[in-house]
N, C-alpha and C positions, 0 to 999 in steps of 0.2 A: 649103558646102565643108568644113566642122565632122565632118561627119558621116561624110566618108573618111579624116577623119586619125584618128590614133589620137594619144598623148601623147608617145614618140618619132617619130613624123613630125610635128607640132607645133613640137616643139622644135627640129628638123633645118630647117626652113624658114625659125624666126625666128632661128636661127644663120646660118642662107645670109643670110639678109634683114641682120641686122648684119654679116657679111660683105663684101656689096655697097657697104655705106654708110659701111664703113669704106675700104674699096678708095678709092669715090669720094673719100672726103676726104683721103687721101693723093695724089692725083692734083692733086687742085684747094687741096692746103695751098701749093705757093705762092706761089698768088694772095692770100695774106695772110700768109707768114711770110717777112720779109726777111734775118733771119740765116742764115746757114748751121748753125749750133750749136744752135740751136733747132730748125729743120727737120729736121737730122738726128735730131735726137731725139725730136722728135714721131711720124718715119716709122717709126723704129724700135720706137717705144714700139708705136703701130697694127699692125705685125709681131709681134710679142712676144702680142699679143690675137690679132691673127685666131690666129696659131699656137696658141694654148691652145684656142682652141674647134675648131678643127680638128681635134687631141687628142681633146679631151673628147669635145665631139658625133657629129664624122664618125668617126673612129675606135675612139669608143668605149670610152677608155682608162678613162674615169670609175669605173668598178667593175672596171676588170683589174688584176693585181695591185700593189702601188703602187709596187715597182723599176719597173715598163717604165714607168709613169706616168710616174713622178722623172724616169727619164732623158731621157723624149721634152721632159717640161717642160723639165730643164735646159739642154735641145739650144736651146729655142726661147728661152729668157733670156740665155744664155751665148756663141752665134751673136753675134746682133742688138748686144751689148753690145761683141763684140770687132770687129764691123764697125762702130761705131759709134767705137771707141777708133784705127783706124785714119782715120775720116775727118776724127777733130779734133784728131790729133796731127798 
């Protein structure tokens, strides 16, 4: 299988691949976190991550100029934190 991918398709797969396994453990967090405050946080933190490599990997921001970088990053911290501040107030 080595031998069709090149170094970005590589990385594009094991990004899909921590993608999926973060997906999953958001799904199934929980079954092990019984705060509400803690769960949200944890959800959101897994959101704040897939969104960065979504950026980075699928989109490619990683070498575009680093305004559109910033602001897609900041979209992806700055969301999650004010949806976050709404469900523990």
């Amino acid at each position: 299988m080595s031998y069709f991918m090149n170094k970005s398709t590589k990385l594009a797969f094991i990004s899909w691949l921590v993608l999926i396994v973060l997906t999953l453990i958001s799904v199934y967090l929980t079954l092990f976190i019984d705060s509400r405050a803690i769960y949200v946080g944890v959800a959101l933190l897994i959101v704040s991550i897939k969104g960065q490599q979504i950026i980075d990997i699928f989109m490619e921001l990683k070498h575009a100029p680093k305004l559109w970088r910033m602001l897609l990053l900041s979209y992806v911290i700055v969301v999650p934190l004010i949806i976050g501040l709404i469900y523990l107030v």
